[in-house]
N, C-alpha and C positions, 0 to 999 in steps of 0.2 A: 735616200738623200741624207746627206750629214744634218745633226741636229732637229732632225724630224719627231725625235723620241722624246725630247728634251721640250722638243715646244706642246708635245701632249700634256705633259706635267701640268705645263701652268697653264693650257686650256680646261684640265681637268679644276684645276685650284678656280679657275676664272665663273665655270659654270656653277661652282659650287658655292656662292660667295658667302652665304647666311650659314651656312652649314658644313664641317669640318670635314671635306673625303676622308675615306680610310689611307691611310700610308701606305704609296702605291711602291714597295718594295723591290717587285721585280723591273718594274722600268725604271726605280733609279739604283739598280745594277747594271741593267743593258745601257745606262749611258755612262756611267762611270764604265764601263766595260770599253764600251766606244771612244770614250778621253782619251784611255791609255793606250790603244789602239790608234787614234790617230796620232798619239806623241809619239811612239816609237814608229810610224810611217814618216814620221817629219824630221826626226833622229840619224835615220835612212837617209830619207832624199838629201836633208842636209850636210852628211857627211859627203854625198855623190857630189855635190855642188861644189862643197870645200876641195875638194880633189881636185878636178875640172877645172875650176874657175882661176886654180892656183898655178894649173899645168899650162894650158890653152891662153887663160887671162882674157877669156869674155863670159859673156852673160848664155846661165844653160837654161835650158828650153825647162828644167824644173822650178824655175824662179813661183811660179803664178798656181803650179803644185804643195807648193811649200805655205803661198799665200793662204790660199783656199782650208788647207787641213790645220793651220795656226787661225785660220779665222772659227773653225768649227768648233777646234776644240775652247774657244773664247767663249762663242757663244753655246755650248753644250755647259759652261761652268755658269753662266752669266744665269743659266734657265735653275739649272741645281740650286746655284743662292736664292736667287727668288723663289724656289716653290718651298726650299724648307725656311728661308726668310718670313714670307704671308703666314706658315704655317705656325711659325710661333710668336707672329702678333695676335694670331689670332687666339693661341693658347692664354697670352698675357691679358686679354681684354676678358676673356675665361675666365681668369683668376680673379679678377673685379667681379663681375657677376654671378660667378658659383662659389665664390670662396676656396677654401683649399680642397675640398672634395668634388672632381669632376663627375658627373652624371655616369651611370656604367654605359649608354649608347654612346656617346661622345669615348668615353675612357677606350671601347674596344677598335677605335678608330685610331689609334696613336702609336707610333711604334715605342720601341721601349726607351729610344734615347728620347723621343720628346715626353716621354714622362718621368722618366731621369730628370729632365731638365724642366717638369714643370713644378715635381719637388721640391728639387733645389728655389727654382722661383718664389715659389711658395715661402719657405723657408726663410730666405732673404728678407721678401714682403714682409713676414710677420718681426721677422728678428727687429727692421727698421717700424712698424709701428707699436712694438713696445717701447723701444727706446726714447718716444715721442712722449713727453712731458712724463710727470708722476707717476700716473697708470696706465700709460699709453693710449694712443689713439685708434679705433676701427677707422680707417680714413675707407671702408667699403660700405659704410653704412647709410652714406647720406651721397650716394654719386651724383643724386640733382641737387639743385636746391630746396629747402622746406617753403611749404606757402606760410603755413605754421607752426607755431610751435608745441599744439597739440592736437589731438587728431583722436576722430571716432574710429573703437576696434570690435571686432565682433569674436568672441571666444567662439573657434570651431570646433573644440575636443575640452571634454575633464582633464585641467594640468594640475591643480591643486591651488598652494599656496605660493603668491609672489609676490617679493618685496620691493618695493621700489629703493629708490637712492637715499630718500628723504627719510626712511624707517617705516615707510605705511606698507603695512601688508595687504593684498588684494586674494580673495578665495576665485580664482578661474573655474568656473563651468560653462558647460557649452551651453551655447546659446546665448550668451552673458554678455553686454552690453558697458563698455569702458571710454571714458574721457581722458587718453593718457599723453604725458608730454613724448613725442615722436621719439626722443633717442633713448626710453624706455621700453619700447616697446618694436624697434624695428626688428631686432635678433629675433624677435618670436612671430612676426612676418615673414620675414624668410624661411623662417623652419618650419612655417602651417600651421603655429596654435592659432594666431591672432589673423582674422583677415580686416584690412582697412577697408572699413567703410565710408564712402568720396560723398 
């Protein structure tokens, strides 16, 4: 059945919705295989038609053949945009919550042009948040809102010395217990020194 292959795709994308499938490569070649395959079927019958309909001057019984394989191949494209469309919002929503470095189980699920293009993204992203005021902005540091403006940390690992904005330096050891203003301290939440304690 035309477009059968096509609607796997984004049944595959649909089941998978928290979680990125691998880049199902061989079936979007058998449907781009299939595209080309019904254009040149419709290339065909339309030149029969143009023949026919020019010689005779009615209507050929290929009319509703012609329909059918220009509707397939609509919808064979219509399925391709949407599975690699979903596939790199979801890459972009990625880049908010991993930052530029995607995870290796997520990264071996990608083919090479969506990480082509999530470099690139990346790249973009950051080039537009330095640009943003004097020293630019993390605009990935705070994607909710703060309740507050400071917040209990808990050192999980020996980092050493760190200074804060204001010139106070702080000795990090684990197990070590901090009163710090939030957008001091988020970068090292993300990376595993610091866990916030609620």
């Amino acid at each position: 059945m035309f477009a059968e292959k096509a609607c796997n795709l984004i049944k595959e994308l649909s089941r998978c919705e928290e979680v990125l499938p691998p880049y199902h490569t061989e079936l979007v070649k058998e449907v781009c295989t299939e595209i080309k395959q019904l254009h040149e079927q419709n290339k065909e019958d339309g030149a029969i038609v143009a023949n026919e309909s020019s010689i005779a001057g009615y209507a050929n019984a290929l009319y509703p053949t012609l329909r059918i394989g220009s509707s397939a191949v609509k919808r064979n494209v219509r399925c391709l945009l949407a599975y690699h469309y979903n596939r790199l919002k979801t890459l972009r929503t990625m880049r908010w919550e991993f930052g530029s470095i995607l995870p290796q189980d997520i990264k071996t699920n990608l083919s090479s042009d969506e990480i082509e293009w999530f470099t690139k993204y990346s790249r973009s992203f950051a080039k537009y948040m330095t640009s943003i005021g004097e020293n630019g902005l993390n605009l990935c540091l705070d994607l909710r809102p703060p309740k507050s403006l400071y917040i209990e940390v808990k050192c999980l690992m020996d980092y050493g010395k760190f200074e804060l904005s204001d010139g106070t330096i702080l000795l990090l050891k684990k197990d070590s217990r901090h009163y710090l203003p939030r957008s001091e301290c988020e970068e090292l939440i993300t990376q595993g020194v610091f866990q916030h304690i609620v």
